[in-house]
N, C-alpha and C positions, 0 to 999 in steps of 0.2 A: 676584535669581534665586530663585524659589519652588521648596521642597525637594521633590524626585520621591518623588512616592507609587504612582504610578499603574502597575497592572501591564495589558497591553498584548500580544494576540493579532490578526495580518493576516491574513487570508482574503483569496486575491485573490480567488476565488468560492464564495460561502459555500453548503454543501449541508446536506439535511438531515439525513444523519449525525453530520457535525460540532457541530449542534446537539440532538441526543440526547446526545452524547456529554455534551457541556457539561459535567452538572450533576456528572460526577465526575472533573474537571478542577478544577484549583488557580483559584479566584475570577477572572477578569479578566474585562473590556472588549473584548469580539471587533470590530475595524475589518473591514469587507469593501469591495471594490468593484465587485463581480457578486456576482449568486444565480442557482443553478442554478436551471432549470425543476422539479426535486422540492423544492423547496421555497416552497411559498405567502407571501405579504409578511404574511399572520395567523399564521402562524407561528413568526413571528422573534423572540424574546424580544426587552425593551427594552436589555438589556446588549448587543447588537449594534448594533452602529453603521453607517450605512450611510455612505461615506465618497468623494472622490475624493483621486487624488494630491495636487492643490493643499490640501485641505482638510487632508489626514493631515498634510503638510507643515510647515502652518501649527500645526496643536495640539502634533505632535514637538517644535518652538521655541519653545513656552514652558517647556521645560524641567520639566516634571511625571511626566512617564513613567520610571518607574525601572526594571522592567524590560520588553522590547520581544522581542518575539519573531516576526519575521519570513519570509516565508517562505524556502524551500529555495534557495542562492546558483545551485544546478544546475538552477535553473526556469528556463530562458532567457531567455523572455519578461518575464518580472515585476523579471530582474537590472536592468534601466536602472532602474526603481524604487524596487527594494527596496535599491540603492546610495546613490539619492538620500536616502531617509529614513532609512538607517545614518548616512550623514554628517552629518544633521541633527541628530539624536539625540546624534549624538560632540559635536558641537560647544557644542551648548547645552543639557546634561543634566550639572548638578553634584554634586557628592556622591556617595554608593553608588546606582549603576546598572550595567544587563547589557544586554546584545544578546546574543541566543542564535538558535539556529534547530533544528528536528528535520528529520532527512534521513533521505528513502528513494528518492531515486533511485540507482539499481547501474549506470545506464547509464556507459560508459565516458566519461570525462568532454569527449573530444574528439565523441562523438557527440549528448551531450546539449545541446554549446551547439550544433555546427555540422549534426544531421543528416547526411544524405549530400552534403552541398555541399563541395565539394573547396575550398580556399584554399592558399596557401602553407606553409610548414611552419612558417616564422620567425611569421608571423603569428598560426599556431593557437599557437606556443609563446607569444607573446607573450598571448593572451588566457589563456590557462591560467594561465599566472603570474598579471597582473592579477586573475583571481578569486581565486587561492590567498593573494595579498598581502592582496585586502578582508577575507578570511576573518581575516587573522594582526590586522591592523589594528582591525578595525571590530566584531570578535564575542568573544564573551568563552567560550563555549558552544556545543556540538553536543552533541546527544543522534541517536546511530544507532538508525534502525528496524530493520535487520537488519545481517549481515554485510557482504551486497553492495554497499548503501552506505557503511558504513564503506571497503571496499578501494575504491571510487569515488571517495571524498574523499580519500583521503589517498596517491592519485594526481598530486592538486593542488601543484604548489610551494608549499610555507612550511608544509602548513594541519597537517600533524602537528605543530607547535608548538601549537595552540590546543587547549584543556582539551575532551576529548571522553570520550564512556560508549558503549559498545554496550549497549542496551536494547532485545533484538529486537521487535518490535511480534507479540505472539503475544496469542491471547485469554488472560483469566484461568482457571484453574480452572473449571470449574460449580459451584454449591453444592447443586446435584442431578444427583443418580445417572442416567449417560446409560443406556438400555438395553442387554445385550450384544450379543452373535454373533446371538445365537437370531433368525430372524427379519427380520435384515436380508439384503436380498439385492441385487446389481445396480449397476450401475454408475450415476453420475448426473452430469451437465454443466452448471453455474449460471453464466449471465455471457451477455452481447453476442453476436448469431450475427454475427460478423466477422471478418474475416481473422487478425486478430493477435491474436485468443482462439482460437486452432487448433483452428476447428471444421473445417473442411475436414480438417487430418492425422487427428481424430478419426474423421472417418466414414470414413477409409481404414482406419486401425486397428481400427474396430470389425467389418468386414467381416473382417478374418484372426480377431476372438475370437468371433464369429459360429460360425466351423468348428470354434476349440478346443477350445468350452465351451457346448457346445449348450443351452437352456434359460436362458443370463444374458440381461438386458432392460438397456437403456441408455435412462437417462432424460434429456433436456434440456430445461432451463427456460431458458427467455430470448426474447430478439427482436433485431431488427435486420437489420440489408441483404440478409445469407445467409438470412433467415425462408425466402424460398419456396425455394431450393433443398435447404432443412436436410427441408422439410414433402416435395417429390418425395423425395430420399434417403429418408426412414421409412416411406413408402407403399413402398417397394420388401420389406419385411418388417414390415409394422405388429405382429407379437405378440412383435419384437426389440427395436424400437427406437420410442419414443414421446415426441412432440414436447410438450411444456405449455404453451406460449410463457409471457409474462409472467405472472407469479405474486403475489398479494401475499407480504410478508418470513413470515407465521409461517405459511402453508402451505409456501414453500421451507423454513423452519425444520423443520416434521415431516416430511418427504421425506428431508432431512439424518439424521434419527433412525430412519430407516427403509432406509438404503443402508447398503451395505458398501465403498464404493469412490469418492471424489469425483475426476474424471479434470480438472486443469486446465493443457491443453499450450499456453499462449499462446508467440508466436514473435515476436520485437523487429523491429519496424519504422519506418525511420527513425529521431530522436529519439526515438522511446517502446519502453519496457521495463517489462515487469511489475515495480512497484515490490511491495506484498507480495502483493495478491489478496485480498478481502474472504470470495470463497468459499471460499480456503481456511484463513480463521480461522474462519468460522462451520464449518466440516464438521471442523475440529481441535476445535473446542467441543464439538459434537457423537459425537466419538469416531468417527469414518469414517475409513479407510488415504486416504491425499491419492496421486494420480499426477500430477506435475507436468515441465515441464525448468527447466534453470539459469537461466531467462531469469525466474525469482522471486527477489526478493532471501532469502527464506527458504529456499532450496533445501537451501544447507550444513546449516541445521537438520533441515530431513524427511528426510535422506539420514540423518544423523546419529543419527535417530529413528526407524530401520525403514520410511520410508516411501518410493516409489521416487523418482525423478529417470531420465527418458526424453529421450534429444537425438539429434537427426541425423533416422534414417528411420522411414519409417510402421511400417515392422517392430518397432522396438526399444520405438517406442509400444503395438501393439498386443501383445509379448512382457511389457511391465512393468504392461500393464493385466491380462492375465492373469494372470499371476502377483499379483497384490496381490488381483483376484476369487478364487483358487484356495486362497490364503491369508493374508485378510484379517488386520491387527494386531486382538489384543486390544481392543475399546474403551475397555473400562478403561485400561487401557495407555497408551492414545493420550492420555487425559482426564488420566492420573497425571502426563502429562512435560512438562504444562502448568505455568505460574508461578502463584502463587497469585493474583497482579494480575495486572491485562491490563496489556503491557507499555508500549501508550502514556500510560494514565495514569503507569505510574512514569516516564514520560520526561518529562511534562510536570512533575510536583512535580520533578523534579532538575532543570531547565530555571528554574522561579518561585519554589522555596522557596531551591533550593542544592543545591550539588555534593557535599555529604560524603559523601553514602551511594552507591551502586550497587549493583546484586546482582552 
């Protein structure tokens, strides 16, 4: 049996954030076995592996991989998988090795395997345990993206016995001075026009801060299914409300440096749950008040950090979008209560190097 060297990242589908990221992620060998459509096959470093199950299978049991970091036990889909190649790995991986995984799904754990599909109770108890045991069994490590998934996992039978860190996944600090107050004004919507990024409660809501606060402009960047309805809705007041559709990232970036207010009210549908929300690390980067609901695994943070958390009615939404436009956070402020790392890199080195440290 040949000594594990090899450290070891699974993408079930490899995007091209993940690979930006990369280069300030602890060295491994990224396996995938999809790629999203934003990322080109020219632009896949050769340290990505393009892989299938039989194939990952097969290299797992030579026993070279020391540590393996798979994906999230609460992906549903990917669990028959990502079971198979834990067991493989347990079984013919000798000497010092890890099985780890980082989690952000907050969804409740009974909705993330089963959706809205009703089954018996004995049943759903039985698969819950079963995950919570592969967890105790088969992983050595969890690193949490935020709160909400940590209270998701450790919902699970057994899995509080298994060595875990909450590591919110927040951006790092900037190493430049965000702009202040001065100058920023408006509210601004970055994400999917679809149901479960609550553009719809949005343009309810923005209709009551319409009347509150005569003169604020709502900005929305994106696209998707709601495009032509979101595009009628803005023609109904175009010097209030202004539609951009899809943006490249560093025009959204100076939009972000130019708002006072980023509104992201996504609402859980079926298995899915805003796990952190991309727009609201880049707009916490940026130093913008975040208006979000609990359905963010970060929420306990922004609430915790001056910024609001809006749930239930279109009222209570367009009451905390006003008020966060009326009296926007400090920027500075918002930029200060940031970590000096961005959090998923320190989740990854406590995942590949080791566990001694945490913040």
């Amino acid at each position: 049996m040949r000594t594990a060297t090899r450290s070891v990242r699974i993408y079930p589908e490899l995007r091209a954030a993940q690979v930006q990221r990369d280069s300030r992620l602890t060295p491994a060998e990224g396996w995938f076995f999809g790629r999203n459509y934003d990322l080109p096959a020219a632009d896949v470093p050769e340290h990505f592996i393009a892989m299938t199950t039989r194939s990952a299978l097969r290299v797992v049991a030579r026993g070279d991989v020391r540590v393996l970091e798979v994906p999230e036990l609460l992906w549903a889909r990917e669990l028959p998988r990502t079971v198979a190649i834990l067991l493989v790995h347990k079984i013919c991986t000798r000497g010092p090795n890890r099985r780890v995984f980082y989690a952000i799904e907050n969804n409740d754990p009974r909705r993330a395997l089963f959706g809205m599909r009703s089954f018996p109770k004995p049943a759903v108890a039985l698969a819950l345990a079963l995950v919570g045991g592969t967890a105790r069994l088969l992983i050595d490590a969890i690193a949490f993206g935020s709160r909400g998934a940590q209270q998701s996992y450790e919902a699970l039978p057994l899995l509080r016995r298994v060595r875990s860190a909450l590591l919110e996944e927040l951006p790092g600090r900037p190493t430049t001075q965000v702009p202040g107050s001065a100058g920023r004004r408006g509210a601004i919507f970055v994400g999917a026009l679809e149901a479960r990024k609550g553009i719809a409660e949005l343009q309810a809501a923005w209709e009551h801060v319409e009347h509150a606060l005569p003169g604020e402009v709502l900005t929305i960047v994106g696209d998707g299914p709601l495009s032509d309805v979101v595009l009628t809705w803005a023609r109904g007041n175009v010097d209030r409300r202004k539609v951009m559709g899809r943006l490249p990232h560093a025009r959204v970036a100076e939009l972000l440096l130019e708002s006072a207010v980023l509104v992201a009210p996504s609402q859980r549908d079926g298995r899915w749950r805003e796990q952190i929300g991309l727009p609201i690390k880049e707009a916490l980067a940026a130093g913008v008040t975040v208006v979000s609901t609990s359905d963010t695994g970060l929420s306990s943070w922004l609430a915790a950090h001056g910024h609001l958390i809006a749930d239930g009615t279109d009222r209570a939404l367009s009451d905390a979008v006003a008020a966060a436009l009326s009296q926007p956070l400090d920027p500075h402020a918002v930029v200060a209560a940031l970590p000096t790392e961005d959090g998923r890199v320190v989740a990854d080195r406590w995942l590949h190097v080791g566990q001694e440290n945490t913040r």
